[in-house]
MOPAC internal coordinates of N, CA, C and O (Angstrom, degrees):
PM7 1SCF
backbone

  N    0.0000 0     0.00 0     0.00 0    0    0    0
  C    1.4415 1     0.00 0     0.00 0    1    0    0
  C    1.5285 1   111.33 1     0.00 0    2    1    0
  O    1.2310 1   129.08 1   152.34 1    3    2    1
  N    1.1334 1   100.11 1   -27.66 1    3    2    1
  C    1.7956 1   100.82 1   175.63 1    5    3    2
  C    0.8884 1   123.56 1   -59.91 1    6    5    3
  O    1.2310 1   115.08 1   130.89 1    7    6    5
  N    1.5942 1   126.94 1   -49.11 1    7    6    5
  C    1.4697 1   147.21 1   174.50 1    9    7    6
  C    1.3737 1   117.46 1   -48.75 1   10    9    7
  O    1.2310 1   135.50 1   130.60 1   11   10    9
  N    1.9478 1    87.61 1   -49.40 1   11   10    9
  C    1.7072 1    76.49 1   175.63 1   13   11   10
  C    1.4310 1   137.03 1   -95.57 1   14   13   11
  O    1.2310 1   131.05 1  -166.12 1   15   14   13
  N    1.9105 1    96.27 1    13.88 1   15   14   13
  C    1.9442 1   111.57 1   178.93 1   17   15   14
  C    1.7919 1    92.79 1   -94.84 1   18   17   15
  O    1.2310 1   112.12 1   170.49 1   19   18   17
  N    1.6435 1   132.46 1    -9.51 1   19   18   17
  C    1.3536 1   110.48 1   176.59 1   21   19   18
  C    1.2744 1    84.39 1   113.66 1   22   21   19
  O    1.2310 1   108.76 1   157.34 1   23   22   21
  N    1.1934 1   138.63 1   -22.66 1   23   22   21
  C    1.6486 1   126.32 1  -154.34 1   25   23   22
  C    1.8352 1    98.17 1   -80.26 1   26   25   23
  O    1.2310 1   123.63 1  -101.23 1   27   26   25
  N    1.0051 1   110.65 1    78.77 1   27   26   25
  C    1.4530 1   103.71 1  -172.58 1   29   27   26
  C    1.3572 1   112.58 1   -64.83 1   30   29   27
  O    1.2310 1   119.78 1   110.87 1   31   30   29
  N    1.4213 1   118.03 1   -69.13 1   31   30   29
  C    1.4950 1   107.16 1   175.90 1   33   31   30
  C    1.7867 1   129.52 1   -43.79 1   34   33   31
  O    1.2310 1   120.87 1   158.57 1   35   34   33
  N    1.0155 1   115.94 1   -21.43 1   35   34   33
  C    0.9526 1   137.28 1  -178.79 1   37   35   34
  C    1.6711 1   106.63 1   -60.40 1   38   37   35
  O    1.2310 1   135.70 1   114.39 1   39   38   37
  N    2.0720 1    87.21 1   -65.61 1   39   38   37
  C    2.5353 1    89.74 1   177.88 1   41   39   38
  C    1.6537 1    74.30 1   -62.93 1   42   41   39
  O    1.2310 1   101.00 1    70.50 1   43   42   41
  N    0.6363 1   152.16 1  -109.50 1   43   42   41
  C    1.4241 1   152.05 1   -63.38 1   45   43   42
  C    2.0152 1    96.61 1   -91.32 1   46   45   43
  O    1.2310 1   120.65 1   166.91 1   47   46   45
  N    1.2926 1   116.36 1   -13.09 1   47   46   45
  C    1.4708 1   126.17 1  -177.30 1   49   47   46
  C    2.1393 1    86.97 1   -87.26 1   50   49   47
  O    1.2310 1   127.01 1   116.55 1   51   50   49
  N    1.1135 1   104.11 1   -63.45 1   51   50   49
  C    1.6965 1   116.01 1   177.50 1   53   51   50
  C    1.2318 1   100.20 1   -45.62 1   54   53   51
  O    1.2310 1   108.65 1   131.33 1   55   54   53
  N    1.3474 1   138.83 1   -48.67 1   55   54   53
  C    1.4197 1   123.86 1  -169.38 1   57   55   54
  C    1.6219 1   108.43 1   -81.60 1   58   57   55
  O    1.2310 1   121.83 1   150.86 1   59   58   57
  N    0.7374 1   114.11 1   -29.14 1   59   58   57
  C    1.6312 1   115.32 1  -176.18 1   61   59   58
  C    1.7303 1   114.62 1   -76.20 1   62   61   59
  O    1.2310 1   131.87 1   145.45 1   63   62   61
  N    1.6874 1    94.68 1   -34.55 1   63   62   61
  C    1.4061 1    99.85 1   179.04 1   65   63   62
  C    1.5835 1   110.79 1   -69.45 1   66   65   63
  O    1.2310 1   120.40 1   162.38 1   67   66   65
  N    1.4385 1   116.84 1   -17.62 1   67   66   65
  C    1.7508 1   119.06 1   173.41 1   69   67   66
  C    1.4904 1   102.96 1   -79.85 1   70   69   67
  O    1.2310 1   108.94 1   146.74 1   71   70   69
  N    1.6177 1   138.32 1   -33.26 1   71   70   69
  C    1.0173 1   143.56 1  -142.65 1   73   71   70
  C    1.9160 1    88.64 1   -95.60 1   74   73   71
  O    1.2310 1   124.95 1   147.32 1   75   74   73
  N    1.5054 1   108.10 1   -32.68 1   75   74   73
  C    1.1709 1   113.18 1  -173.39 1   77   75   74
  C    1.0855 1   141.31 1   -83.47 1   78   77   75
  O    1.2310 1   129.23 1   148.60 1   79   78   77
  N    1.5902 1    99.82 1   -31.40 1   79   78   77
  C    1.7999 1   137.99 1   156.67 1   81   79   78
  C    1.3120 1   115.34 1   -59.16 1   82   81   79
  O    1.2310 1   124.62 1   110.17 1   83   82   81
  N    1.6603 1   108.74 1   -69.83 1   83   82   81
  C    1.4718 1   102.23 1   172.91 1   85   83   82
  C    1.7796 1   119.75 1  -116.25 1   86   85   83
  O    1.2310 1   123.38 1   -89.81 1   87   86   85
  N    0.9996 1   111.12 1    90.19 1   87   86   85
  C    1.9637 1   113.76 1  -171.95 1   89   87   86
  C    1.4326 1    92.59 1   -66.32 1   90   89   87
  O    1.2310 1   107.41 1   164.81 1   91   90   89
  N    1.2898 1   141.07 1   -15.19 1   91   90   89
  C    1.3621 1    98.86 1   179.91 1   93   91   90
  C    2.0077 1   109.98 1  -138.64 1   94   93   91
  O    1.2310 1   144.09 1  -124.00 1   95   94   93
  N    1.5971 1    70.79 1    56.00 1   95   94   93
  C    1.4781 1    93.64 1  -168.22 1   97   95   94
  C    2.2948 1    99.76 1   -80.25 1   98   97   95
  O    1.2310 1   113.70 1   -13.22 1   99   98   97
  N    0.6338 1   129.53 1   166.78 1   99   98   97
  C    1.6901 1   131.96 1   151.16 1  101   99   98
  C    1.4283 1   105.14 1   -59.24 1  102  101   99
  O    1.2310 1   113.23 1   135.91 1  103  102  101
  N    1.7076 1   130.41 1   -44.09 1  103  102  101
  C    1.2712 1   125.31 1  -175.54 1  105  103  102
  C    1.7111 1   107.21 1   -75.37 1  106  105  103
  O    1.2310 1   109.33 1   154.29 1  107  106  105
  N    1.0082 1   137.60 1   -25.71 1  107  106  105
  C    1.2873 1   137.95 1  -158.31 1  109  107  106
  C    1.3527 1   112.65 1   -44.32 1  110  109  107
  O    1.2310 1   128.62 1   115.09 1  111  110  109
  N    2.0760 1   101.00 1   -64.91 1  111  110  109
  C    1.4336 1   119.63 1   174.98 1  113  111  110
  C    1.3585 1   110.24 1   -32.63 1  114  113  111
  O    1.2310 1   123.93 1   112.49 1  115  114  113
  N    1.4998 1   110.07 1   -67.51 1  115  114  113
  C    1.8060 1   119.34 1  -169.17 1  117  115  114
  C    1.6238 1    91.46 1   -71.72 1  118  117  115
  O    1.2310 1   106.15 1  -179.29 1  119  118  117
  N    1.1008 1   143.33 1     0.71 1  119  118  117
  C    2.0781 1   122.63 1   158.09 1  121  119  118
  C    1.0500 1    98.79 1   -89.64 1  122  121  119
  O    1.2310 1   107.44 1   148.56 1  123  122  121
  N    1.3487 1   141.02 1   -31.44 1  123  122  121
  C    1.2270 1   137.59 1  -170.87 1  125  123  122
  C    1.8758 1   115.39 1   -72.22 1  126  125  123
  O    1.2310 1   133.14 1   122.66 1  127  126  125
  N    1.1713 1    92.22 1   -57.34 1  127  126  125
  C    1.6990 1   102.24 1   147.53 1  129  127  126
  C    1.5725 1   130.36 1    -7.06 1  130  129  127
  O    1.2310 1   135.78 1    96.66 1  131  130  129
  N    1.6569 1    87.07 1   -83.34 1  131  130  129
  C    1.5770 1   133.49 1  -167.33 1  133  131  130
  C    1.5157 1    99.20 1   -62.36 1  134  133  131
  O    1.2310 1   122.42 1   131.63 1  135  134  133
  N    1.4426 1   112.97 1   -48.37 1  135  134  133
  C    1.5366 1   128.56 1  -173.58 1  137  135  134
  C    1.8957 1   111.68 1   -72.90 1  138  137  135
  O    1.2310 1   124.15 1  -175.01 1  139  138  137
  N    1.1555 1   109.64 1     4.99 1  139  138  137
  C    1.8110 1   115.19 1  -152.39 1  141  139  138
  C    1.4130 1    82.88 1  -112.68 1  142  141  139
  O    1.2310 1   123.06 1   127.36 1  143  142  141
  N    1.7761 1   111.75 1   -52.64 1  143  142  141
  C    1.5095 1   123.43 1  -167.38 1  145  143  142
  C    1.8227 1   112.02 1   -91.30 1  146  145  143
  O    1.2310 1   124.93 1   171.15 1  147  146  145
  N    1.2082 1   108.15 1    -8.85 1  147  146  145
  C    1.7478 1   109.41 1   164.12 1  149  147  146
  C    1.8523 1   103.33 1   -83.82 1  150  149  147
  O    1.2310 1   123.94 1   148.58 1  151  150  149
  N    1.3516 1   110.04 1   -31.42 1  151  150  149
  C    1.8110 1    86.76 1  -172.40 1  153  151  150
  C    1.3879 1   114.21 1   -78.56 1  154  153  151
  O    1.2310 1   131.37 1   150.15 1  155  154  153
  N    2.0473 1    95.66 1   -29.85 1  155  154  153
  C    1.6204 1    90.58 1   174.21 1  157  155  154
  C    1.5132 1   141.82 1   -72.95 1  158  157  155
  O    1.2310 1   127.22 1   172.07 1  159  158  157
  N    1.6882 1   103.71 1    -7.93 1  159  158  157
  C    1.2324 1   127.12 1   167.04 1  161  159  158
  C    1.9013 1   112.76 1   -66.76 1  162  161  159
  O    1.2310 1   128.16 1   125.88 1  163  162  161
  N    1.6365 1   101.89 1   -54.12 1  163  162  161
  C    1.4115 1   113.29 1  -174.60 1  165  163  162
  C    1.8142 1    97.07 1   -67.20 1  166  165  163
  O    1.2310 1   113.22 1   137.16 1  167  166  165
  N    1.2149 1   130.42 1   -42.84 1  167  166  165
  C    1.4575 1   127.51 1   177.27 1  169  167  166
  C    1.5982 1   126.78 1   -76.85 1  170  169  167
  O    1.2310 1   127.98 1   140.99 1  171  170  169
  N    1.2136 1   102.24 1   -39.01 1  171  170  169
  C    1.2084 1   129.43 1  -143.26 1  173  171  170
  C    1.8966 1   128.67 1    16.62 1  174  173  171
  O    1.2310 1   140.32 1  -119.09 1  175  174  173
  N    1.6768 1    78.17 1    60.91 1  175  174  173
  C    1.2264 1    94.57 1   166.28 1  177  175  174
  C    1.5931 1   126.01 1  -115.86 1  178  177  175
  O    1.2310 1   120.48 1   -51.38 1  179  178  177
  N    1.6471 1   116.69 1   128.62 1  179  178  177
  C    1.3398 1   101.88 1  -157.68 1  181  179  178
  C    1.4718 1   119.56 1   -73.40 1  182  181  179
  O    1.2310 1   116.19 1  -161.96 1  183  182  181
  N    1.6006 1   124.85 1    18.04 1  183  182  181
  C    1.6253 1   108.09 1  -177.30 1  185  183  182
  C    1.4646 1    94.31 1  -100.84 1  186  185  183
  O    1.2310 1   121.07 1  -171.77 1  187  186  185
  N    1.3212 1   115.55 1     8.23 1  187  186  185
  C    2.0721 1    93.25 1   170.52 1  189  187  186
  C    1.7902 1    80.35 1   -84.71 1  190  189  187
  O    1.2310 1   101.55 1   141.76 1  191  190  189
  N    1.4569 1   151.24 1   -38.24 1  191  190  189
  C    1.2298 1   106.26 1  -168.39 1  193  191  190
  C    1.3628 1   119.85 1   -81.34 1  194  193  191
  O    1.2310 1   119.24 1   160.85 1  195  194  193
  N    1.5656 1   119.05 1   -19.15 1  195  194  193
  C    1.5686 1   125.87 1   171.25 1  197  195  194
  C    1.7152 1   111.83 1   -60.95 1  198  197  195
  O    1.2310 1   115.28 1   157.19 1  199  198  197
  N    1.6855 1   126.56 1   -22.81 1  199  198  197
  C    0.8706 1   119.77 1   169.19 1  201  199  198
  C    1.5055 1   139.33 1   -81.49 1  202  201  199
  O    1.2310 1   130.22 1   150.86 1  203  202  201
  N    1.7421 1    97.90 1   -29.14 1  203  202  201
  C    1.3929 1   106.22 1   166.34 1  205  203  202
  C    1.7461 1   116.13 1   -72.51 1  206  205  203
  O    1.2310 1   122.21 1   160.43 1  207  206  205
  N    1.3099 1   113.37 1   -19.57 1  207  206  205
  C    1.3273 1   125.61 1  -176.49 1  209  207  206
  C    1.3086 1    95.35 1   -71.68 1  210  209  207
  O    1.2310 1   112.71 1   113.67 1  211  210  209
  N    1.7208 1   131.37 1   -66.33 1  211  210  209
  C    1.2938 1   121.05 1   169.14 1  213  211  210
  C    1.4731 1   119.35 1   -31.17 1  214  213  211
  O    1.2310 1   118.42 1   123.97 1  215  214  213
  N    1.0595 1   120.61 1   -56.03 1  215  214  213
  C    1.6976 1   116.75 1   179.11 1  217  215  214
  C    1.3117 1   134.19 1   -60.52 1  218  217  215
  O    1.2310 1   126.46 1   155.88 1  219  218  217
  N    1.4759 1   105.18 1   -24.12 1  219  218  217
  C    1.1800 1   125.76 1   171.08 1  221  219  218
  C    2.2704 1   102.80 1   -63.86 1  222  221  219
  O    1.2310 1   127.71 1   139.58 1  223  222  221
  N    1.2015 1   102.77 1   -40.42 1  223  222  221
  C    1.8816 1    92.98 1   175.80 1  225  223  222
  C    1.3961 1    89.04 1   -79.06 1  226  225  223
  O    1.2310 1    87.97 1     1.43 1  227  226  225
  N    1.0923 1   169.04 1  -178.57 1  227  226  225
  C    0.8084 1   172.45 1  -149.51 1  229  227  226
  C    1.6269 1   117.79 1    38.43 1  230  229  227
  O    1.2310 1   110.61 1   152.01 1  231  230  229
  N    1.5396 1   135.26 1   -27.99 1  231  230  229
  C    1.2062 1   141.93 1  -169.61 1  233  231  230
  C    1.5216 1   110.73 1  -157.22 1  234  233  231
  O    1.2310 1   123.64 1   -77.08 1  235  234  233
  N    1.1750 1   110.62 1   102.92 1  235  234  233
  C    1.5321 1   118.37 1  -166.25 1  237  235  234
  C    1.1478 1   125.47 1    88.05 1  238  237  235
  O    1.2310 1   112.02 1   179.48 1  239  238  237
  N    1.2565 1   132.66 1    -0.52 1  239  238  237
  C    1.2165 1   145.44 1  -170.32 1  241  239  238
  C    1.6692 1   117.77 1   -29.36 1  242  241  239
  O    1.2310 1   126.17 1   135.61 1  243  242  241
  N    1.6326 1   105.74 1   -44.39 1  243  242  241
  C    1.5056 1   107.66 1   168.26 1  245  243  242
  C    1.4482 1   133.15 1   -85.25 1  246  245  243
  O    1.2310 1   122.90 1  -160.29 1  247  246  245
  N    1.5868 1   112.05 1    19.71 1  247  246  245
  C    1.4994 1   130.53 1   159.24 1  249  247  246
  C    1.3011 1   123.63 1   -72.15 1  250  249  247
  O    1.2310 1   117.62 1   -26.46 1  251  250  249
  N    1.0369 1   122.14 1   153.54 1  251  250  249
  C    1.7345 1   146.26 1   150.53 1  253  251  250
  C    1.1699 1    94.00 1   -62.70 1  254  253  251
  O    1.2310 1    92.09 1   152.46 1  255  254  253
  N    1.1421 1   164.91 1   -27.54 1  255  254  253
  C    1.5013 1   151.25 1   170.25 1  257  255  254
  C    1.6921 1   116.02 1   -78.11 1  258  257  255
  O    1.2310 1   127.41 1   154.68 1  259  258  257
  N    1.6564 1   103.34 1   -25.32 1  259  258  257
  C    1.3437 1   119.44 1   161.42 1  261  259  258
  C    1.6359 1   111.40 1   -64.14 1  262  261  259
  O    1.2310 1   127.30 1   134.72 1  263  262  261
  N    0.9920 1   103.55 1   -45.28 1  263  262  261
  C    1.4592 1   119.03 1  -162.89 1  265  263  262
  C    1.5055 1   104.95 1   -71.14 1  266  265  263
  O    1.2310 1   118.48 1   140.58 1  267  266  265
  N    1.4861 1   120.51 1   -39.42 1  267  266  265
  C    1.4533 1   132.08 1   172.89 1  269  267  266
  C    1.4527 1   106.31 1   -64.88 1  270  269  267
  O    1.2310 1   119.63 1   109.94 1  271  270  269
  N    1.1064 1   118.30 1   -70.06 1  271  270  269
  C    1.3714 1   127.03 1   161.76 1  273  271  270
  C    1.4191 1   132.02 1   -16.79 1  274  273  271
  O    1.2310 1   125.11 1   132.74 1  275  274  273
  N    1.5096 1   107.79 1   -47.26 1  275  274  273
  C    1.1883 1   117.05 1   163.72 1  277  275  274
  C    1.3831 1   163.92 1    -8.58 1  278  277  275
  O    1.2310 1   133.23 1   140.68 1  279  278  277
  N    1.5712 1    92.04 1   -39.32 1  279  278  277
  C    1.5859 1   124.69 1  -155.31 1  281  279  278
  C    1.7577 1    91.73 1  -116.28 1  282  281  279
  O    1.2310 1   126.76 1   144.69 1  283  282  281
  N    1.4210 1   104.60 1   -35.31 1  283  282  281
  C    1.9040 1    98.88 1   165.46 1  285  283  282
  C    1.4224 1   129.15 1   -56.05 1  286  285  283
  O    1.2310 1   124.05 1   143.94 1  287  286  285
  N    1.4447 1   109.83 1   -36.06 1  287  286  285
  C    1.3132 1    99.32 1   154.64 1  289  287  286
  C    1.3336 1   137.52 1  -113.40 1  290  289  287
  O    1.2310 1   129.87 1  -162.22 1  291  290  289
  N    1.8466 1    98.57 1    17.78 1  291  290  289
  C    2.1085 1   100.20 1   155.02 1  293  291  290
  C    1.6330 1   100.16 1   -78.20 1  294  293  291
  O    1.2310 1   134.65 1   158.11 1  295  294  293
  N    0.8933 1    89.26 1   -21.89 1  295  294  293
  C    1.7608 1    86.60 1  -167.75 1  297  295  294
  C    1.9625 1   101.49 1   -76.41 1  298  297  295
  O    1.2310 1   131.04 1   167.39 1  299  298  297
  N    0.8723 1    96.30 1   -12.61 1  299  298  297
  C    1.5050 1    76.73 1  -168.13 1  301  299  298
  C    1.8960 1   102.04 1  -110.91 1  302  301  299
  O    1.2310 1   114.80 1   162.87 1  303  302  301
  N    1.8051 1   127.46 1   -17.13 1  303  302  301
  C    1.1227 1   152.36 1   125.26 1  305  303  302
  C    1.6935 1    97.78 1   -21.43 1  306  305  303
  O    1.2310 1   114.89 1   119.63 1  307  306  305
  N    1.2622 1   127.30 1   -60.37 1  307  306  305
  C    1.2263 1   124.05 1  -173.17 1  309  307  306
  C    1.5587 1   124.04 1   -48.04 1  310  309  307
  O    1.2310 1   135.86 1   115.45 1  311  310  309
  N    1.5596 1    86.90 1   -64.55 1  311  310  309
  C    1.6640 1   103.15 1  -178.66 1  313  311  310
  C    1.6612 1   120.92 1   -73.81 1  314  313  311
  O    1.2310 1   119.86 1  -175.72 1  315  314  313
  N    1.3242 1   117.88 1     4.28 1  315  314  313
  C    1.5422 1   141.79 1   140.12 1  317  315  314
  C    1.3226 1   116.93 1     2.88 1  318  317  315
  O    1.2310 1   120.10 1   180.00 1  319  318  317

């Protein structure tokens, strides 16, 4: 509900706290996600999504949320 009233910092504390509670939950991947795209909304600065993308090889790596993720840090590999 946070995410979708604007309260970005707010999901982005909620998503991490699921990612943090349970890491090897099915929800984790998608908070981890959720948590990459609430700081960059509340900042809008692009290394919270190049950073959650980093974590993602490192943590979840064999997800579809990995896989989404992905392109945050080709994209940022790119501009290199």
């Amino acid at each position: 509900m946070a995410f979708a009233h604007g309260q970005f910092p707010e999901a982005e504390k909620r998503f991490r706290a699921v990612v943090e509670q349970f890491p090897k939950s099915e929800a984790a991947p998608e908070a981890l996600y959720w948590a990459g795209v609430s700081k960059y909304k509340a900042t809008n600065d692009g290394t919270a999504l190049t950073e959650t993308g980093q974590q993602f090889q490192s943590r979840y790596k064999d997800t579809v949320w990995a896989k989404k993720a992905s392109v945050w840090v080709q994209e940022t590999a790119k501009t290199r």
